[in-house]
NUVEX-161341 format. One record per residue: residue number from 1; x, y, z of N, C-alpha, C in turn. Coordinates in steps of 0.1 Angstrom, whole numbers. Each point is the difference from the previous one (the first is absolute). Example, Ala and Ser with C-alpha at 12.3 -4.5 7.8 and 13.67 -1.06 7.14 Angstrom:
BEGIN
SITE   k  n.px  n.py  n.pz ca.px ca.py ca.pz  c.px  c.py  c.pz
SITE   1   132   -57    78    -9    12     0     9    12     0
SITE   2    -4    11    -7     9    11     0    -8    11     8
% end
This chain:
BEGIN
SITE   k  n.px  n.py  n.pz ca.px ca.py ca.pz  c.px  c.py  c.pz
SITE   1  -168   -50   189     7   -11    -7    14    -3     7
SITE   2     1   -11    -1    17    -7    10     4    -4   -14
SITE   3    16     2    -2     2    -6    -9    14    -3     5
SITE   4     6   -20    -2    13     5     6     6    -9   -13
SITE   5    15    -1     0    10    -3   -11    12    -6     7
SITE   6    -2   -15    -9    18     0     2     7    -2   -11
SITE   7    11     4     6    12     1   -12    10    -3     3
SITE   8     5    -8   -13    16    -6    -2     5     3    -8
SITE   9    10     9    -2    13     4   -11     3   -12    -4
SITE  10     0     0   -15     4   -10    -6    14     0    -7
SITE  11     6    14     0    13     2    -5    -4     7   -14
SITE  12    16     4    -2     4     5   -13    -5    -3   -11
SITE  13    -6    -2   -15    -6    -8   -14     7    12    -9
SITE  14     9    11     7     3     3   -20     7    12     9
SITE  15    15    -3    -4    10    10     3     8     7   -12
SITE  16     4    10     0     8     5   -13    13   -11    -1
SITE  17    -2    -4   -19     7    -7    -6    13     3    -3
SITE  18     4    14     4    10     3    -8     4     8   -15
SITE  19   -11     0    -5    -4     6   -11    -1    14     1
SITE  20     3     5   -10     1    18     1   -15     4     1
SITE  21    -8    -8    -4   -18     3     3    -8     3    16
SITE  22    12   -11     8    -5     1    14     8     7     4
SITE  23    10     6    -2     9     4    14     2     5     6
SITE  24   -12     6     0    -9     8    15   -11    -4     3
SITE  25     4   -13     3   -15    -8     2    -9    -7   -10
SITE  26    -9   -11     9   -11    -7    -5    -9     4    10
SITE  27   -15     3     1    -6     5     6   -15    -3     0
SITE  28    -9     5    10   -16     5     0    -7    -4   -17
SITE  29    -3   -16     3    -2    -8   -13   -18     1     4
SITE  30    -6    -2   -12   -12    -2    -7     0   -16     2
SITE  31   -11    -8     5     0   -13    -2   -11    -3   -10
SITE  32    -3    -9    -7   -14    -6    -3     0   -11    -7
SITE  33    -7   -10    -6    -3   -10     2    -4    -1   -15
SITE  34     6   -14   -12    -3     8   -10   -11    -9    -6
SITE  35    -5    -2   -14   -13    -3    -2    -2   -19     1
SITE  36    16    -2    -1     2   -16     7     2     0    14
SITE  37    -2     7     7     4    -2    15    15     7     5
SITE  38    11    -4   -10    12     7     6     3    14     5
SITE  39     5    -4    12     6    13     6     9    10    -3
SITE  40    -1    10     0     7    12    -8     2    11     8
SITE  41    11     5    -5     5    13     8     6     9    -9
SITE  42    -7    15     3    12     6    -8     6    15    14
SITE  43     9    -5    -4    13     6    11     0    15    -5
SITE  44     7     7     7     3    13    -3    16    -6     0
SITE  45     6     7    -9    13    -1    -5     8    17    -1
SITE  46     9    -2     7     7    13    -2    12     1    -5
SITE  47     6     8    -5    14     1   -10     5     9     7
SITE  48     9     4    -5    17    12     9   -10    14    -7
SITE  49    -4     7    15    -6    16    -6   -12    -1     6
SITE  50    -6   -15     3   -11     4     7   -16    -4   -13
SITE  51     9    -9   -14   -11     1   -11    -5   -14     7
SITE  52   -13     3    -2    -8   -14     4   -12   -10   -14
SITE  53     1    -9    -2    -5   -11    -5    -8    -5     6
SITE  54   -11    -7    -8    -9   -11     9     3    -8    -8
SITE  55     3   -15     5     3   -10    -7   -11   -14     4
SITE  56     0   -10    -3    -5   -11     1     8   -16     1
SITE  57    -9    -2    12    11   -15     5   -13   -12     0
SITE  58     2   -10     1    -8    -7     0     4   -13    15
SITE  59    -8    -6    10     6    -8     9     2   -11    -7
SITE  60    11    -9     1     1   -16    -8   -12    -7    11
SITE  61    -3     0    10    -5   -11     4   -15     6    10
SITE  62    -9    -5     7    -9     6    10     5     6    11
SITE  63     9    -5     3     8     8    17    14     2    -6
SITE  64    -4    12    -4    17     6    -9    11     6    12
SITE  65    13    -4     0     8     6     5    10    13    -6
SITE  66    -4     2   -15     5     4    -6   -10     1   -14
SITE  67     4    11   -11    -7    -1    -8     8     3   -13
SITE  68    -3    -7   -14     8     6   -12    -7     9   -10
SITE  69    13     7     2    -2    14    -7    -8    -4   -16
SITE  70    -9     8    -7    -5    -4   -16     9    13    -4
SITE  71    -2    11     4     2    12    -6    -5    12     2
SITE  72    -3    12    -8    -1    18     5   -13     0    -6
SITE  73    -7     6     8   -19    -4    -7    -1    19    -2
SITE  74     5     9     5     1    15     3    14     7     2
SITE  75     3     4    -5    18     9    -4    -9    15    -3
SITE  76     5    10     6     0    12     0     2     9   -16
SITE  77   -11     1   -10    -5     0    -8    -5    14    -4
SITE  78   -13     3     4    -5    11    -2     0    13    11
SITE  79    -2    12    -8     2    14    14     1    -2    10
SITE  80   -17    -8     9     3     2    10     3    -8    10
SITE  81    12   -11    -6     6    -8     4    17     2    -1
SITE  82     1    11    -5    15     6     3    -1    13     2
SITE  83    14     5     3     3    11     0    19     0    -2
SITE  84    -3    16    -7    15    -4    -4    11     1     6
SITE  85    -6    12    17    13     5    12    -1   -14     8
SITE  86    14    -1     9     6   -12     9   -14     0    10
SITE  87     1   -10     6    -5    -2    13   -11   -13    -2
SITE  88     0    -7   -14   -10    -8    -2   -10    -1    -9
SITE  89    -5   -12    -4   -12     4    -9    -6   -17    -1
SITE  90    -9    -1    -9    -9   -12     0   -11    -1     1
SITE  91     1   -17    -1   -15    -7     4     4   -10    14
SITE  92    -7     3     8     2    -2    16   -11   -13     7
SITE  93     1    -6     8   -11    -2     7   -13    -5    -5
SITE  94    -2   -14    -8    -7     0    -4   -12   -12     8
SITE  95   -10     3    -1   -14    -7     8   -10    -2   -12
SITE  96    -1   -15     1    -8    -8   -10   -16    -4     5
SITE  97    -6    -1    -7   -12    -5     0   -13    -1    -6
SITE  98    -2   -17    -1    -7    -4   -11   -20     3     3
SITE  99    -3     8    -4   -11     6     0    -8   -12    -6
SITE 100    -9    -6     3   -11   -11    -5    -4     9   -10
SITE 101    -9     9    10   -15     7   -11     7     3   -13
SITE 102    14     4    -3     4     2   -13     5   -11   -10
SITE 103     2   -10    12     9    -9    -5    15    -1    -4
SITE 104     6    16     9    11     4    -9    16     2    12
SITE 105     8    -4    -3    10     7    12     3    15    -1
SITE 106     2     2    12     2    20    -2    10     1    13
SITE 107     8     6    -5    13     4     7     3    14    -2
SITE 108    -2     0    15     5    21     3    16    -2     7
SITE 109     2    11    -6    13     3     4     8    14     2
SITE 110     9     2     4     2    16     2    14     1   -10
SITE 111    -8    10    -9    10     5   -11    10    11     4
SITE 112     9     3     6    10    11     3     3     6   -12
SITE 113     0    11    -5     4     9   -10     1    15     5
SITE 114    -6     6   -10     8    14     0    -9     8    11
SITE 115   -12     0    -2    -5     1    10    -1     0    12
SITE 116     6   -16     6     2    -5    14   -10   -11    -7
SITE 117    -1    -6    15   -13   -17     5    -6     4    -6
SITE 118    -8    -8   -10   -17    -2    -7    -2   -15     0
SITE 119   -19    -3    -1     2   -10     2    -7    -6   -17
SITE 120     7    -8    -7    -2    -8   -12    -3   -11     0
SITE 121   -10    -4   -10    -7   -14    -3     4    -8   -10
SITE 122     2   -13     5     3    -9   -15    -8    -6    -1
SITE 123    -4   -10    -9   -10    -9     1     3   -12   -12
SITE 124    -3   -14     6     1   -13    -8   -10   -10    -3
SITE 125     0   -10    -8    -9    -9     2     7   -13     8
SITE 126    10    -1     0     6   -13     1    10     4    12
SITE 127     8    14     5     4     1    10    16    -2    -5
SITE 128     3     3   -14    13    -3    -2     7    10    -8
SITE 129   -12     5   -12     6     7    -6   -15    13     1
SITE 130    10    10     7   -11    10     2    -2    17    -8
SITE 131    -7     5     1    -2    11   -10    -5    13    13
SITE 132     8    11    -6    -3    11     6   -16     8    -3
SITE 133    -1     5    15   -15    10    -5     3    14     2
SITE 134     9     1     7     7    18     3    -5     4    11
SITE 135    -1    10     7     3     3    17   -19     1     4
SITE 136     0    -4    10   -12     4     5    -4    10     1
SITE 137   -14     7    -1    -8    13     0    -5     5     5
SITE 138     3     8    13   -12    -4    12    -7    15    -5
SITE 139   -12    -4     4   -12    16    -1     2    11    11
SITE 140     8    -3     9     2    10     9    16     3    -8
SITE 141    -4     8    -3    19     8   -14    12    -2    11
SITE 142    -5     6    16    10     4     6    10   -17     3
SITE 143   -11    -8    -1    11   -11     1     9    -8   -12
SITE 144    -4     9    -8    12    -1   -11     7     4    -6
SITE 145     2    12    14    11    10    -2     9    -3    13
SITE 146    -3    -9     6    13    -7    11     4   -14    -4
SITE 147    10    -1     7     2   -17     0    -8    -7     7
SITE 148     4   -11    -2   -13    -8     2    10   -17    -5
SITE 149    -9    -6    10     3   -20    -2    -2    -6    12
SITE 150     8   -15    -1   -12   -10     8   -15     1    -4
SITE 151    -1    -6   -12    -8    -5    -7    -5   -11     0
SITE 152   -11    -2    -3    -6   -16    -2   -14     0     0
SITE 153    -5   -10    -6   -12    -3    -6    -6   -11    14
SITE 154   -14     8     3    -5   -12     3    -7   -11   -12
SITE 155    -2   -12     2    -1   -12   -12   -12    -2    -2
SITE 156   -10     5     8   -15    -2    -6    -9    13     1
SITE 157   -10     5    -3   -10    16    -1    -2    -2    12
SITE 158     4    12     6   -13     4    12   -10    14    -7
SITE 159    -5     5    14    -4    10    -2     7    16     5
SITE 160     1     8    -7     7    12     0   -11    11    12
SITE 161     6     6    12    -7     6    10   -15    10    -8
SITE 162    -1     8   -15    -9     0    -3    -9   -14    -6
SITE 163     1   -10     2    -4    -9    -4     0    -3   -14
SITE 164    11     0    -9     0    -5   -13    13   -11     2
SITE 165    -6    -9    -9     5   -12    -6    16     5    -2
SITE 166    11    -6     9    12     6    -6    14   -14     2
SITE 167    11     1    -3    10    -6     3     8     7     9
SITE 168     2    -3    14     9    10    11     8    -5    -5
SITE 169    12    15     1    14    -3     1     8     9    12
SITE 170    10    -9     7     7     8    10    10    10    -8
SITE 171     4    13    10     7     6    -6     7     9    15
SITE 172    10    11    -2     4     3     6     7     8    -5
SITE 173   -10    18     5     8    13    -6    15     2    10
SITE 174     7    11    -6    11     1     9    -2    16     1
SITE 175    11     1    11     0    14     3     3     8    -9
SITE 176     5    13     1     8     8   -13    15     2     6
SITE 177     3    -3    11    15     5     5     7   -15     5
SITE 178    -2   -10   -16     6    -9     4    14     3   -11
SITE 179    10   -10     4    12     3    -4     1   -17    -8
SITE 180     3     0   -10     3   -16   -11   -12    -7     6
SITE 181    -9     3     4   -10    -6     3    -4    -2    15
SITE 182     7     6    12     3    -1    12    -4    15     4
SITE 183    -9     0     9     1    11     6     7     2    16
SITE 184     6    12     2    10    -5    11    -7     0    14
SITE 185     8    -9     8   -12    -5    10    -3    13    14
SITE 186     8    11     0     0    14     0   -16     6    -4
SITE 187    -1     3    -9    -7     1    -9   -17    -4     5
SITE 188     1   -17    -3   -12    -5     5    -8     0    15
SITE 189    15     2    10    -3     3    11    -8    15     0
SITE 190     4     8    -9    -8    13     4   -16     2    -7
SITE 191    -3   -11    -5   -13    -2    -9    -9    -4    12
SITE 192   -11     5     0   -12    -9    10    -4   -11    -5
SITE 193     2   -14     7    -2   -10    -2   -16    -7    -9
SITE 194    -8    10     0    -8    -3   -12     2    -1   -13
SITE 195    10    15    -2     4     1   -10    16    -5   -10
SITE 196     1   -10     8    12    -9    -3    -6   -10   -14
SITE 197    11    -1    -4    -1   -12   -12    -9   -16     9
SITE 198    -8    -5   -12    -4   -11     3   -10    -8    -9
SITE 199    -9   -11     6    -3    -8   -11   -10    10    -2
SITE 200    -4    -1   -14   -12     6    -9    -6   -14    -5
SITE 201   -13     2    -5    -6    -7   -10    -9    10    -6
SITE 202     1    -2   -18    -5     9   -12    -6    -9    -6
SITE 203   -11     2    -6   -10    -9    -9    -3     1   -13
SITE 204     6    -9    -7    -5    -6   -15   -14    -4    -7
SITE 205    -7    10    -7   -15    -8     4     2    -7   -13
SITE 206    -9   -14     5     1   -15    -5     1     0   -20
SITE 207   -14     7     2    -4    -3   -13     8     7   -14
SITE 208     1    10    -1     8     7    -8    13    -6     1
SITE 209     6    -8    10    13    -5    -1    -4   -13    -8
SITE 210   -15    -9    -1    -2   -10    -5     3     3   -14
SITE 211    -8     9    -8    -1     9   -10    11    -2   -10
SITE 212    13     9     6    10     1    -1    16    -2    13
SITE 213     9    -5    -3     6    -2    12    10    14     4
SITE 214    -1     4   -13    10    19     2    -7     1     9
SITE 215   -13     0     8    -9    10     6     7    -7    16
SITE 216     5    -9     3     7     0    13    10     9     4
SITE 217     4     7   -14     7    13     6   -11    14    13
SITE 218    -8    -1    -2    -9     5     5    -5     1    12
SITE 219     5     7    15    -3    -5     9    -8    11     5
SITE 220   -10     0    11   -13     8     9     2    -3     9
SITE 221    -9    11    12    -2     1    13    14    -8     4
SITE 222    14     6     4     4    -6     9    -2     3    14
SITE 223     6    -3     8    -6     1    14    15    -9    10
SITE 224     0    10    10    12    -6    11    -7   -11     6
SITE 225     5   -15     3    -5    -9     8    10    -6    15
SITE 226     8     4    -4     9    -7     9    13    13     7
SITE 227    -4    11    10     8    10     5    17    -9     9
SITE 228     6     7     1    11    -2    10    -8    -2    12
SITE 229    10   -10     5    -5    -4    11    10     1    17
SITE 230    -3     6     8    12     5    10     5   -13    10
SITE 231    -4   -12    -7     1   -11     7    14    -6    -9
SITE 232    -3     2   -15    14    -3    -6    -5     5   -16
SITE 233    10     2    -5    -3     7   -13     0    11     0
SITE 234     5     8     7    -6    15     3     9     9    -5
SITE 235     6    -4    -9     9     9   -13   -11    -3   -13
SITE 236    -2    -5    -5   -12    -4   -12    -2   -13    -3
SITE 237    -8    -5    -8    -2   -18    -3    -7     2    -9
SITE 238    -1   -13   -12    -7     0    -8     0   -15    -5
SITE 239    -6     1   -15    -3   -15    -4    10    -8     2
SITE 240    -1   -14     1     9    -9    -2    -5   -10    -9
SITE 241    -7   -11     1    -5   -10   -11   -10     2    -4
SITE 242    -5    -7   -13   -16     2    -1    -6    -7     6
SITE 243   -12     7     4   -11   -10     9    -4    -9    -6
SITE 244    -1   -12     9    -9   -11    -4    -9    -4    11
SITE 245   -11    -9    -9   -16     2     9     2   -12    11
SITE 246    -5     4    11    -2   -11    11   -15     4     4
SITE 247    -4   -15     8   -11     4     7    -3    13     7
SITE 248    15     4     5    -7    13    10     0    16    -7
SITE 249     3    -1   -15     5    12    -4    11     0   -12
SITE 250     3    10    -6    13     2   -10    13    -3     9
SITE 251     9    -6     2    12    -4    13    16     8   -12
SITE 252     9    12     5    10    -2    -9    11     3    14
SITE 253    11    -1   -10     7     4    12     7    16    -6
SITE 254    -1     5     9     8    16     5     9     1     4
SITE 255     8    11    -5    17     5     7    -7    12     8
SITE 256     5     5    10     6     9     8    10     5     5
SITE 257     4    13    -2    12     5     8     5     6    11
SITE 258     6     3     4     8     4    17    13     5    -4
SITE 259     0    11     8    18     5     1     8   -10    12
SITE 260    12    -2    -5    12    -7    13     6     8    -3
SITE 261     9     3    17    15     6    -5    14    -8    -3
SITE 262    -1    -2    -9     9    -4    -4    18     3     9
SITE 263     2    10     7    13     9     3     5     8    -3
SITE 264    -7     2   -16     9     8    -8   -17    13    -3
SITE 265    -8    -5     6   -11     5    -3   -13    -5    -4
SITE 266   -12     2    -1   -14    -9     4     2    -9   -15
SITE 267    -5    -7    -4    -5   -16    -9   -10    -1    -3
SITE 268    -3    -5   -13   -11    -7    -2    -2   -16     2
SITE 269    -9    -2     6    -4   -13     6   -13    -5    -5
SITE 270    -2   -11    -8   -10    -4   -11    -3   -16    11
SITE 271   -14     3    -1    -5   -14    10   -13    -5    -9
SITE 272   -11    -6    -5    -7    -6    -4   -12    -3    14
SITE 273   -10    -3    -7   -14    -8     8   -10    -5    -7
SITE 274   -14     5     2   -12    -8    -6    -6    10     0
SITE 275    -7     3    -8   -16     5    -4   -11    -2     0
SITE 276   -11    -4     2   -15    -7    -7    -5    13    -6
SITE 277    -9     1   -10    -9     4    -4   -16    -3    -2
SITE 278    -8     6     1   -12    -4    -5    -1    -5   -14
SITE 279   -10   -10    -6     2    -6   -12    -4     8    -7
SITE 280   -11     7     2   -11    10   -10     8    15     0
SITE 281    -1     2    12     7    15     4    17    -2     1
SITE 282     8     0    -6    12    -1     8     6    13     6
SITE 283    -6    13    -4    -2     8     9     4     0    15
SITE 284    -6   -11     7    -7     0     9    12   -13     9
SITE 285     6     4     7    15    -7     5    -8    -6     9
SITE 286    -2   -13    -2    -7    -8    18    16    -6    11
SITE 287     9     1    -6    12    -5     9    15     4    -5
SITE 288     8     6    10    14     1    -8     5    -4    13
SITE 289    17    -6     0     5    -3     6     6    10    16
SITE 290    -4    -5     3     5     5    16    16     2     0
SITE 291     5   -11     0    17    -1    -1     5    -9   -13
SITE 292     9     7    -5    10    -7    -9    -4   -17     0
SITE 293     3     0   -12    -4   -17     0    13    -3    -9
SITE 294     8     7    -5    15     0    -7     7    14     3
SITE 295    12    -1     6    11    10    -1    14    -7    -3
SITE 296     2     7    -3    18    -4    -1     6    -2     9
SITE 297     8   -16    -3     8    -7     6     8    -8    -5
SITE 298     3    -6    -6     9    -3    -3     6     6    -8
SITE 299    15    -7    -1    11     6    -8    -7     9   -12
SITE 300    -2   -12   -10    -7     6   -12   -10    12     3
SITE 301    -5     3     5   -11     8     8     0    17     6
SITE 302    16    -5     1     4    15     9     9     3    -4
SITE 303    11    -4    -9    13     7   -10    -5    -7   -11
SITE 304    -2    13   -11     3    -2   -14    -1    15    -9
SITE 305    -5     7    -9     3     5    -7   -11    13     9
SITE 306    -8    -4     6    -9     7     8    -1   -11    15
SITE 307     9     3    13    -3    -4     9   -15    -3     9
SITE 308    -4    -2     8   -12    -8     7   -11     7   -10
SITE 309     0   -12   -10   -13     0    -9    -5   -11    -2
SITE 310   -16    -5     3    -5    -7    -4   -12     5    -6
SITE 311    -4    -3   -15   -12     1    -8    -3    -7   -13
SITE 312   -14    -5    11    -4    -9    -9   -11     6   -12
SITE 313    -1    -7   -10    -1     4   -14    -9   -12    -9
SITE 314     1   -12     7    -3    -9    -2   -11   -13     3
SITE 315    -6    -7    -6    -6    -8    14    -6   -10   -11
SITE 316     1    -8     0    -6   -17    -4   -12   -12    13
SITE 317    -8     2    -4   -11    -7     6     2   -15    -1
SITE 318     5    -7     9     4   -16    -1   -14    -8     2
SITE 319    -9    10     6   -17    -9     7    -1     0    13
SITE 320   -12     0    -1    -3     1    17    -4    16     3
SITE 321     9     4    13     7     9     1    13     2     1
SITE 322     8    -6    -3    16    -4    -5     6    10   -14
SITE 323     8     7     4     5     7   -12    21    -1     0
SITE 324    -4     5   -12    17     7     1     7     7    -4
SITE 325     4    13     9     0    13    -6    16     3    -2
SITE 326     5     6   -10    11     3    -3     2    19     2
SITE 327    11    -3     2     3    14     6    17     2    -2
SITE 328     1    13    -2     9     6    -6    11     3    17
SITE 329    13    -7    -2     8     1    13    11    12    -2
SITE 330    -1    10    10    12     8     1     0     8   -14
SITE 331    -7    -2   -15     1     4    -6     8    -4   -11
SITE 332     5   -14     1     7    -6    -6     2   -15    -4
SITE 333   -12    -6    10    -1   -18    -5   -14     0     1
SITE 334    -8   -10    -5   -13    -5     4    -2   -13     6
SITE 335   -10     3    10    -2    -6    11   -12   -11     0
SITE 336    -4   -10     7   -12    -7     0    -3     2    13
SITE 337   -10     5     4   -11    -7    13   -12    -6     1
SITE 338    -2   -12     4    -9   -13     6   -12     9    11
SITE 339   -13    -1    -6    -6    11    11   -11   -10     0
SITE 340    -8     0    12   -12   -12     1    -8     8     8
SITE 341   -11     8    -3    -9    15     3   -15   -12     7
SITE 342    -1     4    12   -14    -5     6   -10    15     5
SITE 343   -10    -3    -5   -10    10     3   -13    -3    13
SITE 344    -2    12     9   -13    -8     6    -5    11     2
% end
């Protein structure tokens, strides 16, 4: 499979207001689309300390330059969404998507508490006012005794590698010798590159979640799909948007990382690409990108609250193959990119 992309930065759509809610940022937004068509975002929102929010914006128009704020859809509430020592706490990073076969929106997100990263489910009918389901469960115990996120639902059933009817969701365990969520890039260098952080997919089987929707807490057979790669990425990578279907496969876009030296000592360096998946198996990776298809550059891009970060989180299907993915800049404004994906 050839698959190539172009892209245009469309600029800045949502910088901190000034408000004691942002003032460590607007961030790695949730997009979706709501049951009239409008475009929606919910931002990650951060306060003084590191406490994070998901909030909701809505675009005024089809080709938004900007978006207005509605309000906090998720404020840091229950256990395992705080903790009481410094260094942080919340609801982080949220990734939307409207599941047909349920008819329902479901939004994962990474709850920070006492614990550390877990990843937590909300769920709506309308995409506005949402209700908690409590952390996900995976059947292998050991992965719910680490951190864990980069989440996301794929939006229609496939089939799960034992072949049962399920809902994939992306996910991504972390190491044990990470630091506020960071493991040091020391550290990862001395890990064998198999065994580095990266994308996962874990399976929801279909029916029991039709049943009842608590049962999406429930995840099976995960399975590594997407290893580091010595071409780029080769600190760890994981989810970035939820997939959406194209003729050639599930298409989302991915972060990867890289050390720079900075001068003062090596960096983390966040770049972005493509994926395909098999439609049935997503298991089964038919294409990842070769080279970056987004790194940091501009201003916004390479200074902010976390320097050379781009991650996308986001992604709105315009038709065609025409999208437009939002991504989280530097760690501190949100971004739009114009991507037009040809397959052969």
């Amino acid at each position: 499979m050839i698959v190539s992309a172009e892209c245009r930065r469309l600029g800045v759509v949502l910088a901190p207001d000034g408000s004691t809610l942002e003032v460590e940022g607007v961030l790695n937004p949730g997009i979706a689309r709501d049951r009239d068509g409008r475009l929606l975002m919910y931002p990650r929102m951060v306060a003084a300390g590191n406490v994070s929010r998901i909030g909701i914006a809505r675009a005024p128009s089809e080709e938004p330059v900007e978006f207005d704020r509605l309000g906090v859809v998720l404020e840091p509430e229950l256990e395992y969404e705080r903790r009481p020592s410094s260094g942080g706490h919340g609801c982080e990073d949220a990734r939307v998507t409207f599941i047909e076969a349920l008819e329902l929106y479901v939004m994962t997100y990474t709850a920070y508490g006492a614990q550390g990263a877990r990843i937590a489910l909300a769920i709506s009918d309308d995409a506005y006012s949402w209700t908690r389901l409590g952390l996900i469960q995976f059947s292998d115990d050991s992965l719910n005794n680490c951190d864990n996120k980069d989440a996301a639902f794929f939006p229609a059933p496939v089939v799960s590698p034992s072949g049962v009817p399920s809902l994939a969701l992306y996910h991504r365990p972390m190491l044990p010798a990470s630091v506020n969520g960071q493991t040091p890039i020391p550290v990862i260098l001395s890990i064998p590159p198999e065994d580095r952080e990266c994308m996962c997919i874990a399976y929801v089987p279909l029916h029991p979640a039709r049943r009842d929707f608590a049962n999406l807490r429930f995840a099976t057979e995960s399975i590594k799909v997407l290893g580091v790669s010595p071409e780029w990425g080769y600190l760890k990578n994981g989810a970035g948007t939820p997939p959406v279907a194209t003729p050639a496969g599930w298409l989302s876009f991915f972060h990867a990382v890289d050390a720079v030296d900075r001068g003062d000592g090596p960096g983390l360096y966040y770049r972005a690409g493509l994926v395909v998946h098999d439609m049935e198996r997503p298991d089964k990776v038919l294409y990842r990108s070769a080279s970056p298809l987004l790194g940091p550059l501009t201003i916004d891009e390479r200074f902010g609250i976390v320097d050379d970060v781009v991650f996308p989180t986001g992604i709105d299907h315009l038709g065609e193959n025409r999208y437009d993915v939002y991504y989280g800049a530097a760690d501190a404004k949100i971004a739009r990119l114009r991507v037009e994906v040809s397959f052969a």
